[in-house]
C-alpha positions as CSV (number, residue, x, y, z in Angstrom):
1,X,32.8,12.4,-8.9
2,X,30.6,14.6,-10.7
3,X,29.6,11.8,-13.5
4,X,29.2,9.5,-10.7
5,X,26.8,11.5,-8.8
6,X,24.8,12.4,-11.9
7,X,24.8,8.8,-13.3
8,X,23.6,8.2,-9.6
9,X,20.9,10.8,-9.6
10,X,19.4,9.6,-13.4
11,X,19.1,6.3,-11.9
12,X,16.9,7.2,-9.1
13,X,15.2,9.3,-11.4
14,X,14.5,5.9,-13.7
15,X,13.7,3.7,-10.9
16,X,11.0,6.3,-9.8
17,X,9.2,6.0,-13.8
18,X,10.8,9.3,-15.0
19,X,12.3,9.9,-18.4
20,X,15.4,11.0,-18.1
21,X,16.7,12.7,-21.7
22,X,20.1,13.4,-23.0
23,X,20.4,17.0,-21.9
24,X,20.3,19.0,-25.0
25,X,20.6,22.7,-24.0
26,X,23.7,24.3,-23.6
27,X,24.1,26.7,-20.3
28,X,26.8,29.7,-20.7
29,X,26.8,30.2,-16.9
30,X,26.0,28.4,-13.2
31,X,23.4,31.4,-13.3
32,X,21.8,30.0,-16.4
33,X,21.9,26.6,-14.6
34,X,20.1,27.3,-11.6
35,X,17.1,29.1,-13.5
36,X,16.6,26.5,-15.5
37,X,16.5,23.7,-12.6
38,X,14.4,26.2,-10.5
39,X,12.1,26.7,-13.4
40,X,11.5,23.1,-14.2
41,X,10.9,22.4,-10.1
42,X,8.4,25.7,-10.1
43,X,6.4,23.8,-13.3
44,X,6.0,20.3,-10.9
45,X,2.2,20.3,-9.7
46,X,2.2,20.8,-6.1
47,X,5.6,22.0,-5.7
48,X,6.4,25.2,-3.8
49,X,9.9,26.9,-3.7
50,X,10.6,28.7,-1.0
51,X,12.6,31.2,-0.5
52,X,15.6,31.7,1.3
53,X,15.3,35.1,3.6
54,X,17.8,37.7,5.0
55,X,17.1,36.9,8.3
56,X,17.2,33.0,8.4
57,X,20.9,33.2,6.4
58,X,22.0,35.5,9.2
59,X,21.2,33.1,12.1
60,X,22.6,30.2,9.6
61,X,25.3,31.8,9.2
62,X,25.8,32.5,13.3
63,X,25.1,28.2,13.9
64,X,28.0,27.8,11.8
65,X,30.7,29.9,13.1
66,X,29.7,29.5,17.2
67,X,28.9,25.7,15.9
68,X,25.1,25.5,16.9
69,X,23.3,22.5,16.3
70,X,22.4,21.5,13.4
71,X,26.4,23.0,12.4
72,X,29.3,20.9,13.2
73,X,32.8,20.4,12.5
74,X,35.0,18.0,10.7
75,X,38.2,18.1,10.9
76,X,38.9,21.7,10.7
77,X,36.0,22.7,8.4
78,X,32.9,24.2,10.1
79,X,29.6,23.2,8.4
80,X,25.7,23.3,8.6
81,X,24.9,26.8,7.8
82,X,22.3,25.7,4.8
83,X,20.4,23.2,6.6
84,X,20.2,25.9,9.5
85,X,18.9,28.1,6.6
86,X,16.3,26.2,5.4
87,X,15.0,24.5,8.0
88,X,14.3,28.5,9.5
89,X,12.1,29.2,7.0
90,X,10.3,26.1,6.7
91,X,9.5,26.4,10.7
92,X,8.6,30.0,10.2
93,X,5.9,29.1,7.9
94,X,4.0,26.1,9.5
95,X,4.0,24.7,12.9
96,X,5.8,21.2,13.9
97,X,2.4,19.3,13.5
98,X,1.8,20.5,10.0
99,X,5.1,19.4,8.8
100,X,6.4,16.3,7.2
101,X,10.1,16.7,6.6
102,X,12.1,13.5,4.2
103,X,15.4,13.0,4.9
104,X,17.6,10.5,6.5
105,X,20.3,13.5,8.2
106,X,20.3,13.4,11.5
107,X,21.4,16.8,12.2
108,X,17.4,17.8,10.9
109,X,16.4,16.2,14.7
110,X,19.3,17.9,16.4
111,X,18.3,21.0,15.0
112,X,14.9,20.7,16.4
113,X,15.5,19.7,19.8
114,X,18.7,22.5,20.1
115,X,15.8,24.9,18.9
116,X,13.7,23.5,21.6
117,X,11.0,22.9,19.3
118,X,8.5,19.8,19.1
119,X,10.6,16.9,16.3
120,X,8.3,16.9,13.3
121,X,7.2,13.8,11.4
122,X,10.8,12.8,9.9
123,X,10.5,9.8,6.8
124,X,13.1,8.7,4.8
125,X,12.7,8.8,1.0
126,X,11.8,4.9,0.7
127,X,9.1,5.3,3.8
128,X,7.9,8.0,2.2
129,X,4.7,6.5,0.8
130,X,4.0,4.2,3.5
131,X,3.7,7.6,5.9
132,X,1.2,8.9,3.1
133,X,-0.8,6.1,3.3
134,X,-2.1,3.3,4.3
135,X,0.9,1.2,3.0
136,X,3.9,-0.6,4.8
137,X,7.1,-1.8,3.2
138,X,7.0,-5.3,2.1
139,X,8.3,-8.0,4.3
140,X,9.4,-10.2,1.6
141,X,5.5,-12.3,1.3
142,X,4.5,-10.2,-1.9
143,X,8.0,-9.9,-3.0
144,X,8.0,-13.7,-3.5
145,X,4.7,-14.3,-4.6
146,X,5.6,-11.2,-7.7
147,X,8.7,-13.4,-8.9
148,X,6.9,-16.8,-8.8
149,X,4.1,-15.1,-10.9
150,X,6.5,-14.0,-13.6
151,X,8.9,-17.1,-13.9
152,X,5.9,-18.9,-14.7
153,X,5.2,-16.9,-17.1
154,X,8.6,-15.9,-18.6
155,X,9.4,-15.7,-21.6
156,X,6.7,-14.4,-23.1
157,X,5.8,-12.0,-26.2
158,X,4.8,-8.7,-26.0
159,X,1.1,-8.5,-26.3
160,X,-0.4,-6.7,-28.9
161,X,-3.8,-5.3,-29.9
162,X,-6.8,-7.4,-27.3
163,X,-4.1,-9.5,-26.6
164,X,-4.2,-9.4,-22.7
165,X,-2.6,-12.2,-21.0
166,X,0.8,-10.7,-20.4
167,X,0.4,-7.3,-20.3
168,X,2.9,-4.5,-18.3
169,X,1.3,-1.6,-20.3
170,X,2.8,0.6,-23.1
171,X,6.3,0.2,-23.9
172,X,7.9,3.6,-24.3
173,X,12.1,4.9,-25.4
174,X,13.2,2.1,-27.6
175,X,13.7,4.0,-30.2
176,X,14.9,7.2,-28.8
177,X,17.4,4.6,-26.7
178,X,18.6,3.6,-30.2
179,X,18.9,7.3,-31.6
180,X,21.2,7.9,-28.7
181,X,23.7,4.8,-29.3
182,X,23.8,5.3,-32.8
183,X,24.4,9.2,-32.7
184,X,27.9,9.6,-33.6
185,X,28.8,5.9,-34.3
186,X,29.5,6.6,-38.2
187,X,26.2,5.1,-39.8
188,X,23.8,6.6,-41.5
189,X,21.3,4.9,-39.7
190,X,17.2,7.1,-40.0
191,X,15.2,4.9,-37.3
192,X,11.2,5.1,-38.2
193,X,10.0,3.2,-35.6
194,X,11.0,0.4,-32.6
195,X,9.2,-1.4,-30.2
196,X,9.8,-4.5,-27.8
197,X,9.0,-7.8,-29.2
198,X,9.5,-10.2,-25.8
199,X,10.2,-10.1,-22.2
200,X,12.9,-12.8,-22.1
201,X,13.6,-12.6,-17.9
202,X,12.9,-11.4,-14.7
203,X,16.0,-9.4,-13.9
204,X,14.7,-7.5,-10.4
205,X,12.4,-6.1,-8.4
206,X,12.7,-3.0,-6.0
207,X,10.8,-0.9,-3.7
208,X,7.7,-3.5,-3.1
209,X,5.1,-1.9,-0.6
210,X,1.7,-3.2,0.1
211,X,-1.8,-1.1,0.7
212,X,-3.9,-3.1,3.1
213,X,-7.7,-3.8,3.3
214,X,-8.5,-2.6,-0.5
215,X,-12.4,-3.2,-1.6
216,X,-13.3,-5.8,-3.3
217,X,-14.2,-3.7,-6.9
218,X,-15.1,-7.5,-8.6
219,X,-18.5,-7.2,-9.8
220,X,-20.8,-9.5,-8.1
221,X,-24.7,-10.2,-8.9
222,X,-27.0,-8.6,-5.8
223,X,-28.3,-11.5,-3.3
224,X,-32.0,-10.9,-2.0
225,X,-32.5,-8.9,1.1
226,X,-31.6,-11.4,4.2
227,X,-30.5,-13.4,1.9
228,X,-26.9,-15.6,3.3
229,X,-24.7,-17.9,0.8
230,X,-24.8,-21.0,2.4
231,X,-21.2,-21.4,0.7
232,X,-20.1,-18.2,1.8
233,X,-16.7,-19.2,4.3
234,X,-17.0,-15.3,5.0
235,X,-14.8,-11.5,3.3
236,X,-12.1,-12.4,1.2
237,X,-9.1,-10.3,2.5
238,X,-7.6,-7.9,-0.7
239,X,-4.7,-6.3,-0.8
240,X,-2.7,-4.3,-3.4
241,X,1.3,-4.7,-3.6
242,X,3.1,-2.3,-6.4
243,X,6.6,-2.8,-7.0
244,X,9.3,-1.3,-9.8
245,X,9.7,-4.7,-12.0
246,X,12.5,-5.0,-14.3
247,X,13.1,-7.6,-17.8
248,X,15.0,-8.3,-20.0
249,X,13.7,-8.0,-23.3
250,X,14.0,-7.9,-27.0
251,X,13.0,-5.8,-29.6
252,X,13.3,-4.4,-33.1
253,X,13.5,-1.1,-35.2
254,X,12.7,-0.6,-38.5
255,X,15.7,2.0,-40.3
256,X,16.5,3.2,-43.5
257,X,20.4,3.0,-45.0
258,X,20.9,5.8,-47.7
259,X,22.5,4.2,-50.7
260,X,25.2,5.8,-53.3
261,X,22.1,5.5,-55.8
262,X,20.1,7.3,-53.9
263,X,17.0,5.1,-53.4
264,X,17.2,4.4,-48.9
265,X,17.4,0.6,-48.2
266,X,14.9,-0.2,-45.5
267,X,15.4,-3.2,-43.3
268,X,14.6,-4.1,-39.5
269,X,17.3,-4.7,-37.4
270,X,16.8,-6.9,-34.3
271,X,18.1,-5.6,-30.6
272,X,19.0,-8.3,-28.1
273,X,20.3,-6.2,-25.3
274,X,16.9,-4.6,-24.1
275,X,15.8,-3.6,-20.5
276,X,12.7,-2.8,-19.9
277,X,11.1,-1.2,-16.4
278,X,7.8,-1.4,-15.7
279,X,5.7,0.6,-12.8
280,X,3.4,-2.4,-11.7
281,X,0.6,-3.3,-9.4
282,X,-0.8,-6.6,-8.2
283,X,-3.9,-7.5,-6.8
284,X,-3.6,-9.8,-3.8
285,X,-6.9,-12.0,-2.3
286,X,-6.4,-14.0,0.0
287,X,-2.5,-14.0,-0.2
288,X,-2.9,-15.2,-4.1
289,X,-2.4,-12.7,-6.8
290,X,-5.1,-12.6,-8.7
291,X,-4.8,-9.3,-11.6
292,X,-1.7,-7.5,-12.3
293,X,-1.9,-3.8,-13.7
294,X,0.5,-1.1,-15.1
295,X,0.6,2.0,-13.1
296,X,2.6,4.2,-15.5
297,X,4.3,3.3,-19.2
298,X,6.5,1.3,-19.2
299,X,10.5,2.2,-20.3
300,X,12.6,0.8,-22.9
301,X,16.2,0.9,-22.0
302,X,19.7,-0.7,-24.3
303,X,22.0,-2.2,-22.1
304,X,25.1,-1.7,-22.8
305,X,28.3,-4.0,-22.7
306,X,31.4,-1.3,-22.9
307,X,31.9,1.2,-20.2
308,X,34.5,4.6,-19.9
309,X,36.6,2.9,-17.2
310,X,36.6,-0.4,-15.0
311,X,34.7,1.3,-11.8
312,X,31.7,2.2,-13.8
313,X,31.8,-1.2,-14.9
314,X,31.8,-2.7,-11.6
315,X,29.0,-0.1,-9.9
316,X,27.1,-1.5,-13.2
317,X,27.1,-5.0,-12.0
318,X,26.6,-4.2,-8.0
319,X,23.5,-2.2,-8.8
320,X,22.0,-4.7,-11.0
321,X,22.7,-7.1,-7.7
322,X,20.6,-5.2,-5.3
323,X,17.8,-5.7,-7.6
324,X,17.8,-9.2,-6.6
325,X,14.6,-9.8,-4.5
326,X,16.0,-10.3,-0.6
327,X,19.6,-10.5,-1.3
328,X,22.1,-8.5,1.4
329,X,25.1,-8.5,0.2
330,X,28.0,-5.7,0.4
331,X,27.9,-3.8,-2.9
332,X,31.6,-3.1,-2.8
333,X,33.4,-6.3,-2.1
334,X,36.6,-4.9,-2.8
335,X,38.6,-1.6,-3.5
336,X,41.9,-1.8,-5.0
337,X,42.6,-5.8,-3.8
338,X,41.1,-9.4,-4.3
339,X,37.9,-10.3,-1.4
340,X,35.8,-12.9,-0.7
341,X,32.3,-12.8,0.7
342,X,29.2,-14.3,1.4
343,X,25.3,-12.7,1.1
344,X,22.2,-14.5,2.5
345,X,18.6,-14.2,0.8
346,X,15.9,-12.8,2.8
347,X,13.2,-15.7,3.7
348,X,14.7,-18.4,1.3
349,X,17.6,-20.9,2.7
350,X,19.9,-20.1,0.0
351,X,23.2,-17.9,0.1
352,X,25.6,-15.9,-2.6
353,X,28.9,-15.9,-2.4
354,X,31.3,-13.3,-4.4
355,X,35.0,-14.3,-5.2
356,X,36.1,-11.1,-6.8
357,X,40.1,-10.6,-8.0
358,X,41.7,-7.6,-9.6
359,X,44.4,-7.6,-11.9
360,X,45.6,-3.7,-12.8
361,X,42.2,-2.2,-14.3
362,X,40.7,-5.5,-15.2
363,X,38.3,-7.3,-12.6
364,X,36.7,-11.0,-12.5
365,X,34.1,-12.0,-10.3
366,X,32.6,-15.2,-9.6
367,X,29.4,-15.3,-8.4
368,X,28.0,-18.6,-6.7
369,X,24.5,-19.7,-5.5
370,X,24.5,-22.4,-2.6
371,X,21.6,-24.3,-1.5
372,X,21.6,-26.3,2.1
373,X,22.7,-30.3,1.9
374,X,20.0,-32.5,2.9
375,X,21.4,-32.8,6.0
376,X,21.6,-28.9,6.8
377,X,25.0,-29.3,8.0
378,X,26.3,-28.1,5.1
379,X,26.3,-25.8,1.9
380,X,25.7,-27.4,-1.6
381,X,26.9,-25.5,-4.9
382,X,24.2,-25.2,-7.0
383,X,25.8,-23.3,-9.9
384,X,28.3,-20.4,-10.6
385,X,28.6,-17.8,-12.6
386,X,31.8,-15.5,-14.3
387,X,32.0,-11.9,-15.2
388,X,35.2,-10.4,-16.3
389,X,35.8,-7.0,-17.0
390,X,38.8,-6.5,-19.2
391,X,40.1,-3.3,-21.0
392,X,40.4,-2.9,-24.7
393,X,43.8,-1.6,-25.9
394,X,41.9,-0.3,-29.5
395,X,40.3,2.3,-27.4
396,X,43.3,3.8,-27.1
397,X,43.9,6.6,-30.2
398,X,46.7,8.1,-31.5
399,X,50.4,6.9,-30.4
400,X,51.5,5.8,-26.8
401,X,52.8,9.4,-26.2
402,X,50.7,12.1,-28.2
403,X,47.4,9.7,-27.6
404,X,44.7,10.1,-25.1
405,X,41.8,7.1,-24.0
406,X,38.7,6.8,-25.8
407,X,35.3,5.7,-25.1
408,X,34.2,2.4,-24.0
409,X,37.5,1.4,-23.2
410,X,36.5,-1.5,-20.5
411,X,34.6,-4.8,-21.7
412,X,32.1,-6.9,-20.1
413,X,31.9,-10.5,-20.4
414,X,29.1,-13.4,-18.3
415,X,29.4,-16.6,-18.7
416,X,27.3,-19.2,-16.9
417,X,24.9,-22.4,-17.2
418,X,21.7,-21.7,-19.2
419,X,22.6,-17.3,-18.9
420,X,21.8,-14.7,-21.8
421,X,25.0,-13.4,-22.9
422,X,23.2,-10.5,-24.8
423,X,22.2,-8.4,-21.5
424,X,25.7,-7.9,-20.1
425,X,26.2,-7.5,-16.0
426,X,22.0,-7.6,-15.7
427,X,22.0,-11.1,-17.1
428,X,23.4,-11.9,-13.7
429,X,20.5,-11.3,-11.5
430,X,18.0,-12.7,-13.7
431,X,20.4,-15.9,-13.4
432,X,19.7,-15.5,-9.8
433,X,16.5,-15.1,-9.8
434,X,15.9,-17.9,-12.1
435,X,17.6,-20.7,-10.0
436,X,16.3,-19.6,-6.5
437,X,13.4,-21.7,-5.0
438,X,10.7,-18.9,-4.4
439,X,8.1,-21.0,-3.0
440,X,10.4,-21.6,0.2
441,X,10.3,-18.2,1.7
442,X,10.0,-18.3,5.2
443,X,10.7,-14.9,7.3
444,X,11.4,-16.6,10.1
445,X,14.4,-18.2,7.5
446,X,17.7,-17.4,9.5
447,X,20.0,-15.2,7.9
């Protein structure tokens, strides 16, 4: 549970543009701990801890036990003394009208209203910078018009130097993604540089929102005072969408072998298996988009193709799914037996359907696009793809009784029509996204 919820954590903490590093300190206590993630918070611009006082714990503490709102019970356990707490102190320091709280718990409202206080502003963490500012989540228009813009333009080299006409902004972690796989993998590998060579696919897009009514910053020559265009059809409409865009990618290091003579052997090695994510902006006039921009660096990321057990495998492949622009599907499709199930794509009259089986620890799914017959009656199969997940008895070591389970001991396989079998389980949504007919979102399209 614990390496769940931190892989879980690191990956919001990517899909936000954050570097996430290999922890390298060592902590000899939960003391030691809590400094350190306190004193990395206190060190965040614009961030203010507060304090937890006597007096708020003490009326926490009362919620729980007589079961005040926002405490509760479940089962027999009695619970909601440390939102009680913080929420106290948070009150005590501004009124209701100066306070934006985010968090999707309802007991944060119940709280409030038991309190007889007025319900501040409440935002979840997605809605988070549409309250801010003048943005709104995207309703699938922008979203659509993003991945038409890069399958035309897919795949493509990375540019370099003046080179501007596929551009996502500096490439950053390659190398430091390599140092990591190769640490403790018996080589003698020295890495002296990597860098991404070509963005190969579109593999998804998440948390699209759109800021309305931009100005116009394209330089235009002054017209003479009174002076109308007699081709002028009236204001363009601008507006500016930004989205978290992922690729898949190649790239290359250069490293250096040690040899018995002494003198290093320096070679380049080529890397298939690259994801790169890329903090992006597009310029919208009227409803085309006409610039695209990187907000942040870009990250460099090696996909990997073994995991620790078949679960992590599986939540590998179902998170790489939701990536897929407008697909609502159930990420879990099955627990511990076989399940069948259907997912439609917001806007577009296509569907996704999942055949998943088990077999022990191994897993297969099959993953199917359908398009509408001509006649709309019916569903046509467009084209299917296979990932298997089976374990890999070498990872056992030592003998069957005194041995214990390595490492990567559960294997991915895809296999499908025209698919890169060098990105693993993300190798499915770009397939996806590749074979869906973009410029027929509609969202009125039923469900």
């Amino acid at each position: 549970m614990v390496k769940n919820a931190a892989r879980d954590e690191r990956d919001r903490l990517k899909q936000a543009g954050l570097r996430v590093d290999v922890p390298t300190a060592h902590y000899g206590s939960r003391e030691e701990v809590i400094d350190a993630v306190l004193a990395n918070l206190s060190a965040i611009p614009h961030v203010r801890i507060i304090p937890l006082t006597g007096a708020s714990a003490a009326e926490a503490l009362k919620d729980q036990v007589l079961v005040r709102e926002p405490a509760k019970v479940k089962g027999v356990v009695k619970s909601g003394a440390s939102d009680s707490a913080w929420l106290r102190d948070v009150v005590a320091l501004a009124s209701s009208e100066e306070i934006m709280i985010v968090s999707s718990d309802g007991d944060v409202k119940k709280a409030f209203a038991a309190w007889r206080r007025q319900v501040p502003l409440i935002r979840k963490r997605e809605q988070l910078r549409a309250a801010l500012f003048d943005i709104t989540v995207d309703d699938g228009h922008a979203q659509a018009a993003i991945v038409s813009y890069f399958l035309k333009q897919l795949p493509a080299d990375v540019p370099s130097g003046d080179d501007s006409s596929f551009d996502i902004g500096r490439i950053v972690g390659l190398e430091s993604a390599i140092a990591r796989r190769s640490d403790g993998d018996g080589t003698s590998l020295s890495t002296y540089g990597a860098s991404v060579t070509r963005l190969v696919a579109l593999a998804g897009i998440a948390d699209v929102t759109v800021e309305h009514d931009v100005p116009d910053d394209t330089p235009v020559a002054p017209e003479p005072r009174g002076y109308t265009r007699p081709d002028s059809l009236g204001t363009a409409k601008h507006h500016v969408a930004y989205a978290t865009v992922f690729f898949l990618a190649q790239g290359e290091a250069t490293v250096q072998t040690p040899l018995n003579d002494g003198d290093p052997e320096v070679s380049v090695i080529p890397y298939e298996n690259v994801m790169v994510r890329a903090q992006l902006s597009f310029r919208f006039t009227d409803g085309a988009i006409t610039a695209a921009a990187a907000e942040t660096d870009a990250t460099a990321l090696l996909i990997q193709h073994e995991y620790d057990d078949d679960d992590e495998a599986f939540h590998a492949l179902t998170d790489a799914l939701t990536l897929v622009p407008g697909l609502e599907l159930d990420t879990d499709p099955f627990g511990d037996s076989d399940a069948d199930l259907n997912g439609s794509i917001r806007g577009i009259p296509a569907q996704v359907s999942v055949d998943a089986r088990r077999d022990s620890g191994d897993w297969s799914l099959s993953v199917a696009l359908w398009h509408p017959s001509q006649g709309g009656q019916e569903r046509e199969l467009d084209a299917e793809a296979e990932v298997a997940c089976t374990y890999n008895p070498d990872s056992w070591w030592g003998g069957s009784r005194d041995g214990f389970q390595g490492p990567d001991g559960y294997q991915i396989s895809v296999t499908a029509p025209g698919l890169s079998t060098n990105h693993g389980v993300w190798a499915v949504p770009a397939w996806l996204i590749s074979r869906i007919d973009w410029s027929a979102f509609d969202p009125n399209e039923p469900a």
